[in-house]
GUFINU-726528 format. One line per 2 residues: number of its first residue (from 1); their letters; for each residue x, y, z of C-alpha. Coordinates in nm, 2 decimals, m for minus. Layout:
<rs>
NUM	A	X/Y/Z  ... .
</rs>
This chain:
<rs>
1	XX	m1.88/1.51/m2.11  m1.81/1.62/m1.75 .
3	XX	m1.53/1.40/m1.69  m1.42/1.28/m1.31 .
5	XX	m1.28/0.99/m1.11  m1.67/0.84/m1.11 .
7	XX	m1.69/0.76/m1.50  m1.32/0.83/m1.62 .
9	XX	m0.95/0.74/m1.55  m0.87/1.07/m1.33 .
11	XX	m0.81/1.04/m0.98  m1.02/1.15/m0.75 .
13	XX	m0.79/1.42/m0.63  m0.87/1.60/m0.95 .
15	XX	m1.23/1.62/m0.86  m1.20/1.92/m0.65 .
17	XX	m1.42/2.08/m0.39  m1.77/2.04/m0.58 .
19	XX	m1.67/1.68/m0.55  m1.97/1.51/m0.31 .
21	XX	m1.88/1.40/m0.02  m1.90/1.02/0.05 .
23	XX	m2.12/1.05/0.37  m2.20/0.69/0.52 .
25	XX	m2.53/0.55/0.43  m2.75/0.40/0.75 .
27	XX	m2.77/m0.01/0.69  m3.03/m0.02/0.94 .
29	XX	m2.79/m0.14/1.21  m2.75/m0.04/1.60 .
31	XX	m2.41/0.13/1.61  m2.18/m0.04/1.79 .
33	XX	m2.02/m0.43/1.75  m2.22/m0.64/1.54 .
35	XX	m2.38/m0.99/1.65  m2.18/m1.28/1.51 .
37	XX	m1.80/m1.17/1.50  m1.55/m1.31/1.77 .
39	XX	m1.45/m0.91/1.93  m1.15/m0.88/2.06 .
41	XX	m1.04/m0.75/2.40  m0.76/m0.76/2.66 .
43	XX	m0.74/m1.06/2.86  m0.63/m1.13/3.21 .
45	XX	m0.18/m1.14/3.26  m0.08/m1.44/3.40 .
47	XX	0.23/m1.27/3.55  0.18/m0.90/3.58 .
49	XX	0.48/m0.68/3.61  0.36/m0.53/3.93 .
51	XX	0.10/m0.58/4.18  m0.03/m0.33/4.37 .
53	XX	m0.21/m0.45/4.73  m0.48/m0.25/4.83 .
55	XX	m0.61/m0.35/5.20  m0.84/m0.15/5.43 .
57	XX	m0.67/0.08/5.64  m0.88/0.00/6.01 .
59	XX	m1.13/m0.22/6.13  m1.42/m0.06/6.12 .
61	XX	m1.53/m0.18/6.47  m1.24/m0.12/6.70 .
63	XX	m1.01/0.12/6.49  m0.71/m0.11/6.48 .
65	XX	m0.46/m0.01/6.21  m0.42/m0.28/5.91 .
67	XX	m0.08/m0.40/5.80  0.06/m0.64/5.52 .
69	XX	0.06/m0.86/5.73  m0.37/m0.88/5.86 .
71	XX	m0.47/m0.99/5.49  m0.50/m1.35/5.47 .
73	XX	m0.63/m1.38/5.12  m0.71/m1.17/4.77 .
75	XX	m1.07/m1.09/4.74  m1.03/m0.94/4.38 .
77	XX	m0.80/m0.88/4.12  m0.87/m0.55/3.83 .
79	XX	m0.56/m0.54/3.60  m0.45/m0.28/3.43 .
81	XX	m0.24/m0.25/3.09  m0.04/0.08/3.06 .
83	XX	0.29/0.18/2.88  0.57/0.27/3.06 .
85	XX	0.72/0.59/3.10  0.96/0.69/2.81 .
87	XX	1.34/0.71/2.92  1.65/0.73/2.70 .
89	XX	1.87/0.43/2.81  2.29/0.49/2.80 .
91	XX	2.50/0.24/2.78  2.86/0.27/2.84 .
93	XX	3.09/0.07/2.63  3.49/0.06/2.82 .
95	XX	3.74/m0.12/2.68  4.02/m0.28/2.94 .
97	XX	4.37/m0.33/2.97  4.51/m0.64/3.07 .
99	XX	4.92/m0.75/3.12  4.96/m1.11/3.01 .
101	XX	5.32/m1.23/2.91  5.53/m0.87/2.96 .
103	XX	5.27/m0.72/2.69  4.95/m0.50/2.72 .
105	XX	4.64/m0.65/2.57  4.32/m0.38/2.52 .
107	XX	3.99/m0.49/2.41  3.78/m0.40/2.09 .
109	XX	3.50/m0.18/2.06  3.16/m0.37/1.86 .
111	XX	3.17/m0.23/1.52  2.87/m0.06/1.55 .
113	XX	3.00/0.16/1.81  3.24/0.40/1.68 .
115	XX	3.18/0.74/1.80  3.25/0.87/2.10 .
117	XX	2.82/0.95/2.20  2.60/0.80/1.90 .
119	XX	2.23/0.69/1.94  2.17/0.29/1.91 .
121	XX	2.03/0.08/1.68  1.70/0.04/1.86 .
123	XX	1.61/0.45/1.81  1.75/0.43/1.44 .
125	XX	1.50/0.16/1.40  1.19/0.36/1.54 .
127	XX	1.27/0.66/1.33  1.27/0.46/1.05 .
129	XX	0.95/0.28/1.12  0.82/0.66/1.17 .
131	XX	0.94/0.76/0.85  0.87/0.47/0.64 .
133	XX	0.55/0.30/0.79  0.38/0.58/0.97 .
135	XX	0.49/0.87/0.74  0.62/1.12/0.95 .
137	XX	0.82/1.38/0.80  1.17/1.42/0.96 .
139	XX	1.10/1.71/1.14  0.75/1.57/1.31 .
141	XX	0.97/1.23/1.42  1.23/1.52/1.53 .
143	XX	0.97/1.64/1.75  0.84/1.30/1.91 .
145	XX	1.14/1.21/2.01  1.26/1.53/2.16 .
147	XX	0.89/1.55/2.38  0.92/1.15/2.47 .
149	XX	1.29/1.11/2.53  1.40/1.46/2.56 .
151	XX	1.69/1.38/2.32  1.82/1.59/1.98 .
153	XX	1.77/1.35/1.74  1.79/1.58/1.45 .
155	XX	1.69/1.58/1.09  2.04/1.42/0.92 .
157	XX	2.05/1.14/1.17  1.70/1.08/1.07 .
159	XX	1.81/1.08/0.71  2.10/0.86/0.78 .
161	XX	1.92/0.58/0.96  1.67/0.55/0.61 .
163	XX	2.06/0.55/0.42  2.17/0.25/0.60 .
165	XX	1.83/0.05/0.68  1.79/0.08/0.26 .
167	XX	2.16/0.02/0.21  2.13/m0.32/0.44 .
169	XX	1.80/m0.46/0.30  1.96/m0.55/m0.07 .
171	XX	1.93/m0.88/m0.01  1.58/m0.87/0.09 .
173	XX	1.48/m0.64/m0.21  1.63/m0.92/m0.46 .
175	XX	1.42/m1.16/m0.25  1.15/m0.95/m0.34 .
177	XX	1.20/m0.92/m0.68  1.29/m1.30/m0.72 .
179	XX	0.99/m1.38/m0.60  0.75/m1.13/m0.81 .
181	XX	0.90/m1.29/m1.11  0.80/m1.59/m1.00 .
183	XX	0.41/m1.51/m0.95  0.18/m1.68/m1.21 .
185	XX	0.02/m1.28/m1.21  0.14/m0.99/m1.09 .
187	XX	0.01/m0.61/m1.07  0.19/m0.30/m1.26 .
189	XX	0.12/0.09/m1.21  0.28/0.40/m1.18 .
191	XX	0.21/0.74/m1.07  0.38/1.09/m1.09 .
193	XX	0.50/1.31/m0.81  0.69/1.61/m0.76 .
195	XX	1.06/1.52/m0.61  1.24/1.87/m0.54 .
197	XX	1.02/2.06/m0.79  1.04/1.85/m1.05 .
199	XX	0.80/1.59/m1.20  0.91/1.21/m1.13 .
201	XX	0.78/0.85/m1.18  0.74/0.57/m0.95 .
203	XX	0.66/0.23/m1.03  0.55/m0.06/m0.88 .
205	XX	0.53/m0.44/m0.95  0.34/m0.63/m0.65 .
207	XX	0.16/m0.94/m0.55  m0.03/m0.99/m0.26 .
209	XX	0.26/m1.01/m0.03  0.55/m0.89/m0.24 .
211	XX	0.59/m0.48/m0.32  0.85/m0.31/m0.55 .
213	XX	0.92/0.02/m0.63  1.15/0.22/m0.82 .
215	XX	1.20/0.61/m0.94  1.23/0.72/m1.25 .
217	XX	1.22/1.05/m1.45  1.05/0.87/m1.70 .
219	XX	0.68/0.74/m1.73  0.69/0.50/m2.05 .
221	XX	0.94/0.28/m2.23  1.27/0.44/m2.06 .
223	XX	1.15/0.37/m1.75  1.00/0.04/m1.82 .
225	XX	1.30/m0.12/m2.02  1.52/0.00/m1.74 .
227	XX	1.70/m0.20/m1.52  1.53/m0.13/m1.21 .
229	XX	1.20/m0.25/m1.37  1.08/m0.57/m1.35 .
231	XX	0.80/m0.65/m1.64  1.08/m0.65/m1.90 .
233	XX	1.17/m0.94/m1.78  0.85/m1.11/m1.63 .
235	XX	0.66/m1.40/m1.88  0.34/m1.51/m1.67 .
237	XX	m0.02/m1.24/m1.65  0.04/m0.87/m1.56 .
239	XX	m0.22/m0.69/m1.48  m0.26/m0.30/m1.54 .
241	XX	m0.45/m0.02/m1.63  m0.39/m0.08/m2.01 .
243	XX	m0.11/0.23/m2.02  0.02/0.16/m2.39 .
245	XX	0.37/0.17/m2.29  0.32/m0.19/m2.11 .
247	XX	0.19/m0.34/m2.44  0.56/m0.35/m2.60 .
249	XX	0.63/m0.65/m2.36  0.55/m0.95/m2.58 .
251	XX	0.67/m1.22/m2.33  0.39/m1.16/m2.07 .
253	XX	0.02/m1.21/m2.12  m0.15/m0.87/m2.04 .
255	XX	m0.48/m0.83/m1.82  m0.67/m0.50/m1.79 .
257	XX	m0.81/m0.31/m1.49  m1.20/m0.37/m1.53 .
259	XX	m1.26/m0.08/m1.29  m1.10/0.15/m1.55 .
261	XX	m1.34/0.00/m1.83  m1.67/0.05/m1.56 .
263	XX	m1.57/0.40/m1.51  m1.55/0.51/m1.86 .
265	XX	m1.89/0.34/m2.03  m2.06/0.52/m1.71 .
267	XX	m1.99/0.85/m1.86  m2.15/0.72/m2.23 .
269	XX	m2.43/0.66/m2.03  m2.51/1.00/m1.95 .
271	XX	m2.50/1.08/m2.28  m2.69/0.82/m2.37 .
273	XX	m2.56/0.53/m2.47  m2.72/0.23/m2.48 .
275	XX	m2.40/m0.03/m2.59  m2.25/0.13/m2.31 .
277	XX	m2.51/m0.01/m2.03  m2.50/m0.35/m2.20 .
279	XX	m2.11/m0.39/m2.21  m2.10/m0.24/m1.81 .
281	XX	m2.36/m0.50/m1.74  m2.21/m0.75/m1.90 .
283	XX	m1.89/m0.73/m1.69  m2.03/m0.70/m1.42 .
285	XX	m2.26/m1.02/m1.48  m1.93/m1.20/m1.54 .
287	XX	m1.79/m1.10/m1.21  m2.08/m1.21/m1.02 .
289	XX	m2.07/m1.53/m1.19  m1.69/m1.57/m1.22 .
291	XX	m1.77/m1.55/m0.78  m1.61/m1.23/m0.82 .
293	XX	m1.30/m1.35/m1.03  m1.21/m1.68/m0.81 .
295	XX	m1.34/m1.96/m1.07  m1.34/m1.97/m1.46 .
297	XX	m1.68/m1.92/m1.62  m1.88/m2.14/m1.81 .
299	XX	m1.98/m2.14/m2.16  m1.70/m1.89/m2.26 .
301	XX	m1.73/m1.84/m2.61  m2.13/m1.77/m2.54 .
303	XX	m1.99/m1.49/m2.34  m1.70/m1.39/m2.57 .
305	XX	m2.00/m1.39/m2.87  m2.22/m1.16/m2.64 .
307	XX	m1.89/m0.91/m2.60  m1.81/m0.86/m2.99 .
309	XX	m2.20/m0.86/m3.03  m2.23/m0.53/m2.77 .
311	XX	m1.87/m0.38/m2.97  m2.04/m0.40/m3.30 .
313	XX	m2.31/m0.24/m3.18  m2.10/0.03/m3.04 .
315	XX	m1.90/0.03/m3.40  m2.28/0.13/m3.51 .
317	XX	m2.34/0.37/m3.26  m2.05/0.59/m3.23 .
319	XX	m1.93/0.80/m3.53  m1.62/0.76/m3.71 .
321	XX	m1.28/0.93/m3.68  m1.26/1.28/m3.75 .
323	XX	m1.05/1.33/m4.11  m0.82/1.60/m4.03 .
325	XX	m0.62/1.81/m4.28  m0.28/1.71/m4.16 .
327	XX	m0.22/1.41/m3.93  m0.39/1.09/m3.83 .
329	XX	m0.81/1.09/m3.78  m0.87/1.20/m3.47 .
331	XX	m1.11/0.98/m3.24  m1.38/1.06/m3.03 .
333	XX	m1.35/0.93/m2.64  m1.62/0.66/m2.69 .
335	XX	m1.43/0.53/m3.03  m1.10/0.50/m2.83 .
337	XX	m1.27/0.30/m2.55  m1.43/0.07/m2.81 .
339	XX	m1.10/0.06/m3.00  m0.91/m0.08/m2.69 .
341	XX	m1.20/m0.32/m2.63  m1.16/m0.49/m2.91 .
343	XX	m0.80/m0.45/m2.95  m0.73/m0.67/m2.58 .
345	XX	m1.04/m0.85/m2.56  m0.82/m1.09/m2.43 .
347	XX	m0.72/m0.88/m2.11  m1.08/m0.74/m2.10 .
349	XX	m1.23/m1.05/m2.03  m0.90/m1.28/m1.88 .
351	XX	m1.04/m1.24/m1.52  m1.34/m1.43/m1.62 .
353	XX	m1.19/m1.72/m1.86  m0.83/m1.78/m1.67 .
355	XX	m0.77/m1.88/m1.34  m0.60/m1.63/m1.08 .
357	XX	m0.67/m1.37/m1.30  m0.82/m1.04/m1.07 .
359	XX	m1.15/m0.82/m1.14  m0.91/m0.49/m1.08 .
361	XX	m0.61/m0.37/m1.07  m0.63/m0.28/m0.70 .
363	XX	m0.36/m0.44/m0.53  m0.09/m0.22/m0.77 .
365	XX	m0.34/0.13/m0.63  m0.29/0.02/m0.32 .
367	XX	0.06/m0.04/m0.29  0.14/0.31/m0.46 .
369	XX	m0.13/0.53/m0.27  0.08/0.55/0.03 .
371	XX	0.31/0.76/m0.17  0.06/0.99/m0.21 .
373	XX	0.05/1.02/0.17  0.39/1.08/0.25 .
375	XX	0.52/1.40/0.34  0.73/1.60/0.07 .
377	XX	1.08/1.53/0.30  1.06/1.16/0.28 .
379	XX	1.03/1.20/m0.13  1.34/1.45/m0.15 .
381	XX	1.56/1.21/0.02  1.48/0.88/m0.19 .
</rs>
């Protein structure tokens, strides 16, 4: 079976260079906007931040030079919108002295300003918002900086802006947290990367407008039962890619990734397999008539009969576990997808016969694939 992120769980970035490329496909459209959508495009400043007159130099009939004054009304107005040109800004901070009462009384410096020459909060902020939101590497924001300000703001300061913008948002992060807890579903997922050479975990628990993350050398129950996670203690739906290790948390309901269980029957079907097509058609005729996962279906345990129907024809089809000498049977690929349909039928089918329940786990990919985008000196520094 020629496995790859089409008809398995692999990503796609293990599908190499013979992987096709995903050229766009004409839709018979004229290029350009679209009939129907509002477009968007600058509109006219009520109070521009400088005017610029233009008047004709000489009349064209007796050559008499033209002034300010000669115009006696505007004939046109063309607005432009431009940024400004970058400039470092320094402020000096002095603190007086002052006699009252036979003794000298000398001001205090703002708490934030403690060193002699420091950069402000407002450049901390921007390399952070490189770092974090536009994932720049230290030395690229290093760069900007230096060719827009002409300033050395180096590498360490860098580093120490992330260190005190993480160190002040505790607050918000429990906020965050609180709140996930809270959801009636939320998404789960992890993915592995390489921090300083060697192999790390990060996690995330997110809603639509809530994302956590954590780090962990661990992948499974370590991680998971430790106290930066967050599905030991959540009890409403979490939704995830059916990774076993998720399964020992009996005080949440558990819904499954259907775009995992597409992928994998579509590699049975190359082969041949004919419960396969049935069960991939089957969810997907429940998520065009669940309206894509937004109401409950009808007539549910019609469906639910049609779904152990298709897995006891795949119990017919595919052949049993392989005795082995020593050990456990082993199972073949297709046996191990039918075993986990049948084992969480529940979560298989939740996004069809439960309310708020998603299709995918998509909005857990999505908050984690930025990771995957971020230069290597943003992860060493976590």
């Amino acid at each position: 079976m020629g496995k790859n992120s089409k008809n398995s769980h692999k990503p796609p970035s293990t599908d190499g260079l013979k992987k096709k490329p995903a050229l766009p496909q004409s839709q018979g459209k004229k290029t350009g906007s679209q009939l129907g959508p509002k477009g968007k495009t600058l509109s006219i400043a009520a109070t521009p931040d400088q005017v610029l007159i233009h008047h004709a130099p000489f009349c064209s009939c007796c050559s008499k030079i033209f002034s300010a004054t000669n115009v006696i009304e505007i004939a046109q107005k063309r607005q432009v919108f431009d940024i400004p040109m970058p400039k470092l800004e320094v402020t000096e901070h002095q603190l007086d002295l002052i006699i009252c009462c036979g003794r000298i009384h000398k001001g205090v410096f703002p708490t934030s300003v403690n060193q002699p020459v420091q950069y402000g909060s407002k450049i901390k902020a921007l390399s952070v918002l490189l770092s974090t939101d536009y994932k720049l590497s230290f030395e690229k924001i290093e760069q900007l900086l230096g060719d827009l300000y002409d300033c050395s703001f180096n590498e360490s300061t860098a580093i120490s802006a992330n260190s005190t913008c993480f160190n002040s948002l505790e607050a918000t992060e429990q906020q965050i947290k609180t709140n996930i807890l809270n959801q009636t579903v939320a998404h789960f997922d992890e993915t592995g990367m390489h921090v300083e050479g060697k192999l790390h975990w990060f996690h995330t628990a997110s809603t639509a407008l809530f994302t956590y993350l954590f780090m962990s050398t661990h992948r499974g129950k370590e991680a998971l039962k430790s106290a930066k996670s967050l599905i030991k203690d959540f009890t409403n739906w979490a939704v995830h890619d059916c990774w076993v290790s998720y399964f020992d948390f009996s005080d949440c309901s558990h819904a499954l990734c259907n775009a995992h269980l597409i992928r994998e029957p579509e590699a049975l079907k190359e082969n041949g397999s004919l419960w396969a097509v049935q069960m991939q058609s089957l969810l997907f005729e429940l998520f065009q008539l669940s309206q894509k996962a937004t109401i409950i279906v009808p007539n549910q345990q019609l469906w639910l009969q049609k779904y152990q129907t298709l897995c006891q024809m795949a119990d017919s089809e595919e052949p049993p576990p392989v005795k082995n000498k020593k050990g456990k049977p082993k199972n073949s690929k297709e046996r191990n997808l039918l075993n986990r349909l049948l084992k969480h039928q529940v979560g298989v089918l939740a996004f069809a016969f439960t309310e708020h329940i998603p299709f995918t786990n998509n909005q857990a990919e999505r908050d984690i694939r930025y990771l995957k985008t971020k230069s290597s000196n943003f992860i060493q520094n976590l």
